[in-house]
Structures are given as C-alpha cells and as structure tokens.
ZAROVEX-65478 format. One record per residue (C-alpha): residue number from 0; y, z, x. Coordinates in nm, 3 decimals, always signed. Layout:
BEGIN
REC pos      c2      c3      c1
REC NUM       Y       Z       X
...
# end
This chain:
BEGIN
REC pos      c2      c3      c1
REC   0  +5.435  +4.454  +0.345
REC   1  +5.334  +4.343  -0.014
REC   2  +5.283  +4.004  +0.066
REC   3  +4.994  +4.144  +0.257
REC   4  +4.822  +4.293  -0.050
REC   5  +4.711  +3.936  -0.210
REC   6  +4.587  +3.823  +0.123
REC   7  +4.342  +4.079  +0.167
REC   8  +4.211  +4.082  -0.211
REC   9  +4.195  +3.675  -0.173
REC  10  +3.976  +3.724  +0.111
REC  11  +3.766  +3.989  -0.060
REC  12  +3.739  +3.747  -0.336
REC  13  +3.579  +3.497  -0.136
REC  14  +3.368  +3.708  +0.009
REC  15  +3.183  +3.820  -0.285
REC  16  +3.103  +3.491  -0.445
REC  17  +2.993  +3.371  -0.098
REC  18  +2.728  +3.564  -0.111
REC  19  +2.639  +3.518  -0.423
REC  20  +2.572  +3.180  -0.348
REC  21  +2.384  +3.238  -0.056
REC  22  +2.140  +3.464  -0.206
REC  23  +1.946  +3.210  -0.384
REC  24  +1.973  +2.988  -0.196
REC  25  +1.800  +3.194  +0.079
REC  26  +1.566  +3.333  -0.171
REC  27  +1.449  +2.982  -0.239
REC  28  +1.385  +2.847  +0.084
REC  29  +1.161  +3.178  +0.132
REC  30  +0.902  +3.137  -0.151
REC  31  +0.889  +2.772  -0.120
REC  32  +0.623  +2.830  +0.153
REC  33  +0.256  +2.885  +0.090
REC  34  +0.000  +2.982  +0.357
REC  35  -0.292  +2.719  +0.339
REC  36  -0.545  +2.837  +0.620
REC  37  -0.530  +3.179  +0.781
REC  38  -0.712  +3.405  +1.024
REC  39  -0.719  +3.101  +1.305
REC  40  -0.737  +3.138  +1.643
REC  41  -0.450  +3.013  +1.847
REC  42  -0.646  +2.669  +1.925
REC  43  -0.763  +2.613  +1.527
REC  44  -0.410  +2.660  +1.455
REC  45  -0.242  +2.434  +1.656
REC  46  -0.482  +2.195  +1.545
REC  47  -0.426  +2.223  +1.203
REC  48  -0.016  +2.200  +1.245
REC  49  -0.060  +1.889  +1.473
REC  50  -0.299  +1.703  +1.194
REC  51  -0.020  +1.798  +0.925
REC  52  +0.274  +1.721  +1.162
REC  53  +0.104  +1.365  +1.236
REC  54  +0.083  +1.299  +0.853
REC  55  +0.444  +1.414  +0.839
REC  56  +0.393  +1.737  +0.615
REC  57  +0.635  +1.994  +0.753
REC  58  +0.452  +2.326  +0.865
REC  59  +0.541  +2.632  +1.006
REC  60  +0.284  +2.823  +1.183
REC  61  +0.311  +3.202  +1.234
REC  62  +0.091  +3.530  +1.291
REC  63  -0.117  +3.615  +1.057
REC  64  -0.040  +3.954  +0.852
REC  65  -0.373  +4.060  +0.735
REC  66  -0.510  +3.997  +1.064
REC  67  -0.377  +4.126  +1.409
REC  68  -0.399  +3.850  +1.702
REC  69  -0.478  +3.584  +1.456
REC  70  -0.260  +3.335  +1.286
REC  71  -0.182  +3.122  +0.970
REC  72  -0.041  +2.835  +0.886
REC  73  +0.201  +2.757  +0.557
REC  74  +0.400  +2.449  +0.428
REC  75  +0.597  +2.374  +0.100
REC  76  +0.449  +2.449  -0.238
REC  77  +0.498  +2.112  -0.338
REC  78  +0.324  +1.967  -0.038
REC  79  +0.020  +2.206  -0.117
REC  80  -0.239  +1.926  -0.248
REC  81  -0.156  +1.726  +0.012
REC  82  -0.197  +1.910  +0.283
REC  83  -0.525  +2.030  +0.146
REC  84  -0.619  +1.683  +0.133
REC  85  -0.547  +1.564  +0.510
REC  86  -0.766  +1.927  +0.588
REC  87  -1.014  +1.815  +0.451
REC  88  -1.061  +1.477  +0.510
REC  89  -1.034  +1.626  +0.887
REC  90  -1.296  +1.921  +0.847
REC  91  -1.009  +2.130  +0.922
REC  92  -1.046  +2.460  +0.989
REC  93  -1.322  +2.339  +1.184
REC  94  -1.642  +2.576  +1.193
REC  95  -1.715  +2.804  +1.458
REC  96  -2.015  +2.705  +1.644
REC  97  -2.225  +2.962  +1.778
REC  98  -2.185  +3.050  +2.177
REC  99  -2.441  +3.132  +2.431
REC 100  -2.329  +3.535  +2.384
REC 101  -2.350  +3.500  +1.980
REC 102  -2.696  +3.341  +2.065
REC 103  -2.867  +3.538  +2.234
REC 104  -2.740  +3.871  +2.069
REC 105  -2.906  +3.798  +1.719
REC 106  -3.295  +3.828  +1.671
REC 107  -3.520  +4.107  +1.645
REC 108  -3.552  +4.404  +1.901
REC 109  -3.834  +4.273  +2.086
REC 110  -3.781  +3.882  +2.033
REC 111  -4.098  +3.676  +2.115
REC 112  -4.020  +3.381  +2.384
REC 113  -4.000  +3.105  +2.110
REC 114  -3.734  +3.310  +1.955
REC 115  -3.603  +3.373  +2.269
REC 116  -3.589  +3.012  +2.392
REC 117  -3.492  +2.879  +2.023
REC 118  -3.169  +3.144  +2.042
REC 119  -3.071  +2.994  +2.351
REC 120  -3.102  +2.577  +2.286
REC 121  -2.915  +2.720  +1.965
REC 122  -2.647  +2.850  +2.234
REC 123  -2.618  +2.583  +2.406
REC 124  -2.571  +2.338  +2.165
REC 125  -2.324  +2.541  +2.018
REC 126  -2.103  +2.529  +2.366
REC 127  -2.162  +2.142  +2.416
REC 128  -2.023  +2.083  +2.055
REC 129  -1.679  +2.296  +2.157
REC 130  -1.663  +2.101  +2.458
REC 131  -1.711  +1.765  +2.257
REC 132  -1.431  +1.933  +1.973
REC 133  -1.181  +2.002  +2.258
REC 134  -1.161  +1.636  +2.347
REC 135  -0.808  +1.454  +2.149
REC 136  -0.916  +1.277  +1.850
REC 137  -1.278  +1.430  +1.800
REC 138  -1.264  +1.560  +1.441
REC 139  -1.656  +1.714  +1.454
REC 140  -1.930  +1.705  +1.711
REC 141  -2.279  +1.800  +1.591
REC 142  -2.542  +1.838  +1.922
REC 143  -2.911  +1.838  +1.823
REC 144  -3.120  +1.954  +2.106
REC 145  -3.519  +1.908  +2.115
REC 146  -3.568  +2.096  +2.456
REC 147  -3.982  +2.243  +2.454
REC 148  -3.961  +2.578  +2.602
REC 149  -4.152  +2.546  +2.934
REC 150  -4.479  +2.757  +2.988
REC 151  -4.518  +2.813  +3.401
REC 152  -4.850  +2.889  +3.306
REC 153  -4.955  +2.537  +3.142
REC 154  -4.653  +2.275  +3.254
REC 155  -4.654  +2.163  +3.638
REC 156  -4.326  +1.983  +3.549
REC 157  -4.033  +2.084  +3.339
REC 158  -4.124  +1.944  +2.975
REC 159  -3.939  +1.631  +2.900
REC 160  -3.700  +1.655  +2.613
REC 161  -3.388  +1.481  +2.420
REC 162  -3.077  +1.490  +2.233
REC 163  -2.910  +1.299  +1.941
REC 164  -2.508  +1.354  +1.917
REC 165  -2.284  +1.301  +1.625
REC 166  -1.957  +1.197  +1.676
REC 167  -1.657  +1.139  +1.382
REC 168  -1.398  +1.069  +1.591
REC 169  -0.991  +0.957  +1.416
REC 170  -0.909  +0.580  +1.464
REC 171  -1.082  +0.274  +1.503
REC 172  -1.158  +0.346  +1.836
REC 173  -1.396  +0.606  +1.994
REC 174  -1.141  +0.856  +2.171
REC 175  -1.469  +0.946  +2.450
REC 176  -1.747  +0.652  +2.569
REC 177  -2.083  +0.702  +2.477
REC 178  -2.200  +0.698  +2.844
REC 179  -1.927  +1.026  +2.880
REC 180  -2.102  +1.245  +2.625
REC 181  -2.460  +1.139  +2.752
REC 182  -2.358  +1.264  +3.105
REC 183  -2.176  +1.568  +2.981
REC 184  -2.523  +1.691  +2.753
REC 185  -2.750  +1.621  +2.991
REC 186  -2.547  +1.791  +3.258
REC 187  -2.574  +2.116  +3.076
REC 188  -2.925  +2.072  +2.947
REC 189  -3.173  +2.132  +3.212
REC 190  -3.427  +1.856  +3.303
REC 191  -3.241  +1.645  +3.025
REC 192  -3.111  +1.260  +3.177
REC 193  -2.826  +1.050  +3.021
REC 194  -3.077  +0.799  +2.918
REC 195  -3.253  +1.102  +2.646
REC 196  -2.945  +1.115  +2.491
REC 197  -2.880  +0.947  +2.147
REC 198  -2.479  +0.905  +2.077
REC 199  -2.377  +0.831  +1.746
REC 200  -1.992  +0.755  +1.639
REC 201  -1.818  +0.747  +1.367
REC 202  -1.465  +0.637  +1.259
REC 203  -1.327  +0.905  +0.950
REC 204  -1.039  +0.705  +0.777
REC 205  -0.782  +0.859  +0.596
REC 206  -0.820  +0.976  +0.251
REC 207  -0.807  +0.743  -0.017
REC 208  -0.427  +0.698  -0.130
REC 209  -0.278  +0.836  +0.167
REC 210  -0.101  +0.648  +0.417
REC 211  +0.101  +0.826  +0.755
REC 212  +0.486  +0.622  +0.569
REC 213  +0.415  +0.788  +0.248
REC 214  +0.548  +1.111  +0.374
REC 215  +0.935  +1.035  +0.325
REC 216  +1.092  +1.102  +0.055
REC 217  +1.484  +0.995  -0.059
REC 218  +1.803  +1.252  -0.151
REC 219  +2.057  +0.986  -0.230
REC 220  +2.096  +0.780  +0.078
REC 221  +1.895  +1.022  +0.365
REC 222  +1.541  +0.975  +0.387
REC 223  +1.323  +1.276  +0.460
REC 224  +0.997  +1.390  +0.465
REC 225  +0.843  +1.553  +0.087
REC 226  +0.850  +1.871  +0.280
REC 227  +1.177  +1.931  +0.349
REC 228  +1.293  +1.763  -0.005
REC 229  +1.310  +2.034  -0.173
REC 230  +1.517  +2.272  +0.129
REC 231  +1.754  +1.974  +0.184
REC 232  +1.845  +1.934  -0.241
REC 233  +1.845  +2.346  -0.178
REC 234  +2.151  +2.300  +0.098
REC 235  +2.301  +2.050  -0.101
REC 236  +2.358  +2.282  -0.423
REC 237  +2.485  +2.537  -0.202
REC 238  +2.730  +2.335  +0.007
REC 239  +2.879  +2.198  -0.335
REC 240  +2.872  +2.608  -0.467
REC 241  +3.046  +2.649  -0.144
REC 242  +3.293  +2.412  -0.149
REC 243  +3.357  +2.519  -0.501
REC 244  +3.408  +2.883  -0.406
REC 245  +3.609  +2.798  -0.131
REC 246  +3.864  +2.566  -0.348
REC 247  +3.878  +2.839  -0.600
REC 248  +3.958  +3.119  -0.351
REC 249  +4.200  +2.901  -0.192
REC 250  +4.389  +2.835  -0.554
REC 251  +4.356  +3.212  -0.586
REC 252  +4.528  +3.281  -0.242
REC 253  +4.786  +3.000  -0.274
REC 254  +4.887  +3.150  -0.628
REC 255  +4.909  +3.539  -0.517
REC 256  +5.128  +3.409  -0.231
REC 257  +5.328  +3.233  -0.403
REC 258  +5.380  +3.503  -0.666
REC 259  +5.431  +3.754  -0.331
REC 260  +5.705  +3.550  -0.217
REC 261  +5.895  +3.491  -0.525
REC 262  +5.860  +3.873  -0.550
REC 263  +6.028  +3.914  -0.217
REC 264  +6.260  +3.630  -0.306
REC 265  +6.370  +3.891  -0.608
REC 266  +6.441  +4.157  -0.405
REC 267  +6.592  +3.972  -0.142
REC 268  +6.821  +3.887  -0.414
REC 269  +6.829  +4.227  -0.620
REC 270  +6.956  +4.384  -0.276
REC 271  +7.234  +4.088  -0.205
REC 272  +7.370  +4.133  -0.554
REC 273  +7.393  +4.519  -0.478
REC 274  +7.547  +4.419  -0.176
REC 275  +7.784  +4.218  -0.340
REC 276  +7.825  +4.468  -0.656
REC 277  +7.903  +4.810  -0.394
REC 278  +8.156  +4.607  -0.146
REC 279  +8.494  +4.701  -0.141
# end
C-alpha cells in the first residue's frame, strides 16, 4: 500500500494551491461593486436597474443594509461615472412627490381654509404626477394646478380653474398623447375640463458622448459589456492559474507514481533474488 501514499499527498497538493487561486479571485469580483443609489423603494429601484440595463451597464440590485425593506443598487467601480451620468441625465432617483396623506398632515393645528385647500391641490398634484411617472418612458411629470378654493357662501357655481403639465418624456416620440394626460388631470380635478389643461412635452436626449453601442468592450476576440470587463479578464487569470496548478499537480502525481512503482519494482525484485538466493 505505498503506492497509495503519493496519491493522497498529490491530491492534497492540489488542493491547497486551488484555493489559493480562488481566493483572489473571489475577493476581486466582491469589491469591484459600488452601491450608487440606496434607500429606494422597490419601484425606484427597478427603475434605476432598467435605465442602466438599457444603456448596457451591468447592475445588480439588492436590499439595502442600512435600511430594512428598502433597497440599493451597485455596479462596477469602473462603470461608476457612467452610470452616474445616465442617472442623471434621467432624474434618477426620481423625487418623491407629496401624496394626498403627506398633504394634508402638515400645517398648523388649527389650519385656516386657504391652508387647508392649498394642502390639498398640493396633494393632488402630487398623485397626478405619480400617475403621469408610472407611465413607460416618462422620465418627470411636473402638474401645476390653479384650482380657487370655492366659497358656498359667495360662488353659485364651482370656480373655474386650470392646469399646465410638464412632460420630459425618453425618445423622439411622446410615450402618452396630449389629449391622454388632459383627460386623466381633469378627471381627478374637480370642475376642471380637458380643454383647461395645458400639456407640454419634452424629448431628454442622451448625455452628450454617450451612445446605447458604446457599452461593449473587447477581451481578445469576445466582446462584452465595460461592466463585466473587468470579472471576465478576472476568470481569465484564474482559469490560466488553474490550468497551471493543475499541470503542475499532475507532473507532481505522475513523478511520485512513477517513483512508487519503481519502488515496488525493487522489491518485487529484492524478494525474487531472495527467492532465488534461499532455493535449494
């Protein structure tokens, strides 16, 4: 059974330097990532990896640490300016506009009814803009409301009032008709028609010097995007340290074998020759 003594220290052998190579390797692809936006809501954050995804910037989205319930999103270090860049040329994280419950809890402890009325055109303006943010390919919405507040005591008729809409919207091409958003403020302003409503659009380009095909990046012959660059030249060095431990553990196994069997072969032959030497 001493053949099986190399064997088991060629094996250990390859064990250790295996995982020496692995450790940096894994090491690297762990600080390579740095958080660019945290403490998002689920919705903010999905918007934020689909804008970098669509400029082909690799990032990883995953729960926040610092904050329970809310998450972050990260991508390469080397990717950093970039993806700074394509955030903000998409007002991205976007603000949180106020709703009707943040609206109507702020004010003093008796409010007076122009407070009152101002808290709640501020509340719903606030809703109509996340309705107009929710719609594909709306970067910002900004709803200005000029709603009176009626007086029972002075108005027969609801006061007449009006609206002016902002739109930047991606693409040459409005992602929502005008006529859409002028039925969907006035149907949540009261005694507002589509006709008071003014829409403006407009289209937000891409940042200067950035185009979607810049993204890629080339190891050799494989093109990939400048995010995953760096990981991919990563697997590459540790492949080849791989391959190179692997070669050398083999040579190390093939030689201990070898020197196991010519070590049997001598006692194989020590024990013919005694054989031979104690026969009658």
């Amino acid at each position: 059974m001493r053949h099986a003594t190399p064997v088991r220290r060629a094996l250990a052998a390859l064990r250790s330097p295996l995982l020496i190579a692995l450790v940096p390797f894994a090491a690297l692809v762990a600080a390579c990532a740095v958080p660019v936006a945290g403490g998002l809501d689920d919705t903010e954050a999905n918007r934020i990896f689909v804008a970098l995804d669509r400029a082909s910037v690799d990032a990883t989205k995953e729960p926040d640490p610092a904050l329970e319930g809310r998450w972050r999103v990260a991508v390469a270090r080397d990717d950093l300016p970039r993806a700074l860049s394509i955030m903000r040329g998409e007002d991205l994280p976007r603000r949180d506009p106020p709703s009707m419950i943040d609206a109507l809890g702020k004010g003093s402890l008796v409010p007076s009814e122009a407070a009152e009325h101002a808290q709640l055109v501020a509340g719903i303006a606030g809703e109509l803009e996340r309705s107009l943010e929710g719609i594909d390919g709306v970067l910002t919405a900004r709803v200005h409301l000029n709603v009176p507040a009626p007086n029972p005591l002075r108005d027969s008729v609801p006061p007449h009032g009006s609206a002016g809409v902002l739109i930047e919207h991606t693409g040459p091409t409005p992602p929502v008709s005008a006529d859409s958003i002028q039925r969907l403020v006035a149907g949540g302003v009261a005694g507002l028609i589509p006709a008071d409503v003014v829409v403006v659009m407009v289209a937000r380009t891409a940042p200067p010097g950035f185009e979607v095909g810049d993204g890629l990046a080339h190891v050799g012959p494989i093109a990939v995007t400048r995010a995953s660059m760096r990981q991919l030249q990563a697997a590459l060095v540790a492949l080849v340290a791989l391959v190179a431990v692997l070669a050398g553990a083999t040579l190390v196994l093939y030689s201990r074998l070898a020197r196991a069997r010519s070590e049997q072969d001598d006692l194989l032959a020590a024990a013919g020759s005694s054989n031979l030497t104690g026969s009658p």
